[in-house]
C-alpha positions in Angstrom: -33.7 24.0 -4.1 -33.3 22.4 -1.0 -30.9 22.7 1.5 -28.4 19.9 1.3 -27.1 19.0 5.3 -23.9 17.4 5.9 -22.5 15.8 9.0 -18.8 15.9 7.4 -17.0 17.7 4.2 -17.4 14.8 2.0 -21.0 13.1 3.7 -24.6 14.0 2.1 -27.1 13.6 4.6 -30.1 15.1 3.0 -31.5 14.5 -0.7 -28.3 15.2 -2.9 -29.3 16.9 -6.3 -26.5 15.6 -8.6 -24.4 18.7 -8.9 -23.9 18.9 -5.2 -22.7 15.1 -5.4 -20.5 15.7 -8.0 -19.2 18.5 -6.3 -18.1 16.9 -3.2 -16.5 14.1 -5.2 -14.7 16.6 -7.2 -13.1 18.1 -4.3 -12.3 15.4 -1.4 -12.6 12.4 -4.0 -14.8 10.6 -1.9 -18.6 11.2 -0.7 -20.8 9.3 1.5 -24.3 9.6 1.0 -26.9 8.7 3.7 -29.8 6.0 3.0 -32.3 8.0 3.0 -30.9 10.3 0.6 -30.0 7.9 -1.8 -33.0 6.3 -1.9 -34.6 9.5 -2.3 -32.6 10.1 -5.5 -33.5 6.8 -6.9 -37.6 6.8 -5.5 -37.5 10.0 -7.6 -37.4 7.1 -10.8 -41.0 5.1 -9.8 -39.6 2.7 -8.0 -42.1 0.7 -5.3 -41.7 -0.8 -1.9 -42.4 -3.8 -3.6 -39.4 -3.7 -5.9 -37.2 -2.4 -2.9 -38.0 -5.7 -1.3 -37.6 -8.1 -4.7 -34.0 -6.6 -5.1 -32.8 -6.8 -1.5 -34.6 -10.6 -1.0 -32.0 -11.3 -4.4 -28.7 -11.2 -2.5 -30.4 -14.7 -0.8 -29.4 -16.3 -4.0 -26.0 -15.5 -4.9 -23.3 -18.4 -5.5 -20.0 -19.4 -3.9 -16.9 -17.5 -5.3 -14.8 -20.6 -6.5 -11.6 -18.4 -7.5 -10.5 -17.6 -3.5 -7.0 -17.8 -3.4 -6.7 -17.9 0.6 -8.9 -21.4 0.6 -12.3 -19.7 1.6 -16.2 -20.2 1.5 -17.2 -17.4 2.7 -17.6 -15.2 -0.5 -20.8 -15.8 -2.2 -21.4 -13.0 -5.6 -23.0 -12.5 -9.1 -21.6 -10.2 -11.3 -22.8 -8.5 -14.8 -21.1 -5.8 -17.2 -23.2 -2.9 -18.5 -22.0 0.0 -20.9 -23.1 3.4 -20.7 -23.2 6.4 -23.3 -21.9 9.8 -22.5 -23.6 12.4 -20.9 -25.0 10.3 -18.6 -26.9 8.3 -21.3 -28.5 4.8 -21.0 -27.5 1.9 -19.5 -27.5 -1.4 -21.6 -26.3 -4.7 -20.8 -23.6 -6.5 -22.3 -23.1 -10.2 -23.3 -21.9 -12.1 -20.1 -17.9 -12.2 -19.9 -14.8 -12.8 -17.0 -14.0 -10.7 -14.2 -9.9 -9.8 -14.3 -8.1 -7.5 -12.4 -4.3 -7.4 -12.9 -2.1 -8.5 -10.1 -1.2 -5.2 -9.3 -4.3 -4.0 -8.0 -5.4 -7.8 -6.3 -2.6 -9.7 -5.5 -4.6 -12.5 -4.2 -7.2 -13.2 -7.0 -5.6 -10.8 -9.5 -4.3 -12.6 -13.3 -7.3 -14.8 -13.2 -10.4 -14.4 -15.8 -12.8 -15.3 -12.9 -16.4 -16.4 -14.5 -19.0 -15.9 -11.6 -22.6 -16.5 -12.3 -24.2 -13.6 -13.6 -27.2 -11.6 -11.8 -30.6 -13.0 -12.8 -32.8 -11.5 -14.8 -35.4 -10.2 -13.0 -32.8 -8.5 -10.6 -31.2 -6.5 -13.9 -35.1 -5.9 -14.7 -35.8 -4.8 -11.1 -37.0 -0.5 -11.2 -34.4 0.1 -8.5 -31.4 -1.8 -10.4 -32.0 0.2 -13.1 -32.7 3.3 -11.3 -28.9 2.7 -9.7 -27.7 2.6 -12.8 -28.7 5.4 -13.9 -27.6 7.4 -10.7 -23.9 6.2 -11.8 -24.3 7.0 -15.5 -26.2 10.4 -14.5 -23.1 11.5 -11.4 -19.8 9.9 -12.9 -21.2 11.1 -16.8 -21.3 14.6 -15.4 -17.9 14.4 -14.1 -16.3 13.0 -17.3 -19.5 13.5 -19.9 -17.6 12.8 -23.2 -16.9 9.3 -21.8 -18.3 6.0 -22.6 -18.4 3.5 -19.9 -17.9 -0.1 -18.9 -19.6 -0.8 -15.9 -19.3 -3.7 -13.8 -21.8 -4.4 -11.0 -21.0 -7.0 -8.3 -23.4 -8.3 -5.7 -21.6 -10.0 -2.6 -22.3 -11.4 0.6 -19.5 -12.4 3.1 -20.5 -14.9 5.8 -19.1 -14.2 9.0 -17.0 -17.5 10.1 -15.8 -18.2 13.5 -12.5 -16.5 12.5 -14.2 -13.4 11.0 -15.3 -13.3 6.8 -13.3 -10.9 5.4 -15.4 -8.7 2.7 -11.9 -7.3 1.0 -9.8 -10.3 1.3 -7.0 -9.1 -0.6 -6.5 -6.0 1.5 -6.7 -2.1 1.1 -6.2 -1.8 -3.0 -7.8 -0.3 -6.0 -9.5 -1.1 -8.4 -8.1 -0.3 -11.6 -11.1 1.5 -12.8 -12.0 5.4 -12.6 -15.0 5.8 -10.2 -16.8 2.9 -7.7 -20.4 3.3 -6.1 -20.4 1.2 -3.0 -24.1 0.3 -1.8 -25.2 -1.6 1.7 -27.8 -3.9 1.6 -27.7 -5.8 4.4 -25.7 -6.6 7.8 -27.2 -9.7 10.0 -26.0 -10.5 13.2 -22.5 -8.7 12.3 -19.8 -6.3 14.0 -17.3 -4.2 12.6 -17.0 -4.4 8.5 -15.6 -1.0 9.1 -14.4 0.9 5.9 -11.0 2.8 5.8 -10.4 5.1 3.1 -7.2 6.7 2.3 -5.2 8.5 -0.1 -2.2 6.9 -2.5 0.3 7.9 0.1 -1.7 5.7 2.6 -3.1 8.4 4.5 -6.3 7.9 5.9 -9.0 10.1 5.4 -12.0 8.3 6.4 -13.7 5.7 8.2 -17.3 5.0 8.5 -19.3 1.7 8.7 -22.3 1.4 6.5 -25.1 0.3 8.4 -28.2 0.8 6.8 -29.8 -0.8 3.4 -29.2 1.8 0.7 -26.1 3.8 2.6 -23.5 5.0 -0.5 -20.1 5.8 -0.5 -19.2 6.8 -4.1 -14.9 6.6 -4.8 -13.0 8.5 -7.4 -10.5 5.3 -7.6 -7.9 7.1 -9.3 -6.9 9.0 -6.2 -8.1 7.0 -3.4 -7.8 3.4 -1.8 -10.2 1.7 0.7 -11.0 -1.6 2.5 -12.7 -2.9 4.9 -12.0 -5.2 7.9 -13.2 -8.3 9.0 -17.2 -9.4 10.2 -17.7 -11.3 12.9 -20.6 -13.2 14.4 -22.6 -10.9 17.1 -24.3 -14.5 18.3 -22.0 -16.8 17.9 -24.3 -19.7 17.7 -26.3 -17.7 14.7 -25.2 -17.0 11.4 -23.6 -13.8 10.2 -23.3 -11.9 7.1 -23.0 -8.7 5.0 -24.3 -8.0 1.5 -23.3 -4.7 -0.6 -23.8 -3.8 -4.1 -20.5 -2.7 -5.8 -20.5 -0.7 -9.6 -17.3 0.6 -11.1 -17.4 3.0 -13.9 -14.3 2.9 -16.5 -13.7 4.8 -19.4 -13.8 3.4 -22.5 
């Protein structure tokens, strides 16, 4: 087996077979896994170069977020709901249907059903998409395999404005659900978007900054908060913007 390499307690660095994942999340309820892990782990499914680039190239047609409380443009998403058998079974999708998050977990957009455009088809058909999936069925169904899941899978970009895009806009929170896999895709002509996460007593545990296209963080959301601060331009006079893939996994 090979050796896994860590640059932290709770970071994978080299190609994370899934019981060394779930171990790490186990214990320290967070784990960051590097990009070129994680794209090991999913390359291991057939996926192509080709398909790499068709899923990236899709964050370039997202639509605005309408539902921003705080008055902004700067959120652009799609979003789709999945289900997934136990034991790490398949993933299927599920007939479109509104975001909602109580208040208590986003007091800004939080008591709203929120209907966002849903991904397209050909980026739920995309090899890597799938192959995602089926990391989060596979990692959180060996943590809690007698579970069924509803999964919901967000893609965002935030646009840097002259006064910063802020990609957690209602602050350092849950989100109501039991685990989250947090995926970069893309930063352009950005600083800071650093991530923060803490324990329930707001202790912080970690920050990092996911840099590179394919860069993980997986959260056990029942004992850990997290956000992430504002972008700004790097060029002024050019725009900005950050892209990540976001999946949580709840128990049904």
């Amino acid at each position: 087996m090979r050796n896994i390499q860590t640059d932290s307690a709770s970071t994978l660095s080299a190609q994370p077979p899934m019981i060394h994942v779930c171990s790490k999340l186990a214990k320290h309820d967070y784990v960051k896994i590097s990009a070129t892990s994680f794209l090991e782990s999913i390359i291991r499914k057939k996926t192509d170069p080709a398909s790499i680039g068709q899923f990236l190239k899709s964050w370039a047609d997202l639509e605005a977020d309408d539902y921003m409380a705080d008055g902004g443009n700067y959120r652009f998403r799609r979003y789709s709901t999945f289900s997934a058998a136990p034991f790490g079974g398949p993933v299927q999708l599920e007939p479109h249907q509104p975001h909602y998050q109580k208040v208590s977990y986003n007091h800004l957009n939080g008591g709203v059903e929120r209907m966002f455009a849903p991904f397209k088809q050909e980026t739920i058909e995309n090899p890597v998409f799938k192959a995602i999936l089926d990391f989060g069925s596979r990692t959180f169904g060996a943590l809690s395999p007698f579970s069924d899941w509803h999964i919901e899978a967000h893609q965002f970009r935030i646009k840097a404005t002259p006064d910063g895009g802020n990609p957690i806009p209602e602050g350092h929170h849950q989100d109501g659900v039991d685990y989250i896999l947090i995926m970069m895709v893309q930063r352009s002509n950005i600083i800071e978007g650093e991530t923060s996460i803490t324990n329930l007593e707001g202790h912080k545990l970690k920050t990092l900054t996911l840099m590179e296209p394919f860069e993980t963080v997986l959260l056990n959301d029942h004992k850990v908060a997290h956000g992430v601060t504002p972008i700004l331009r790097l060029d002024p006079d050019l725009p900005g913007y950050r892209d990540v893939l976001v999946i949580t996994f709840r128990r049904t």
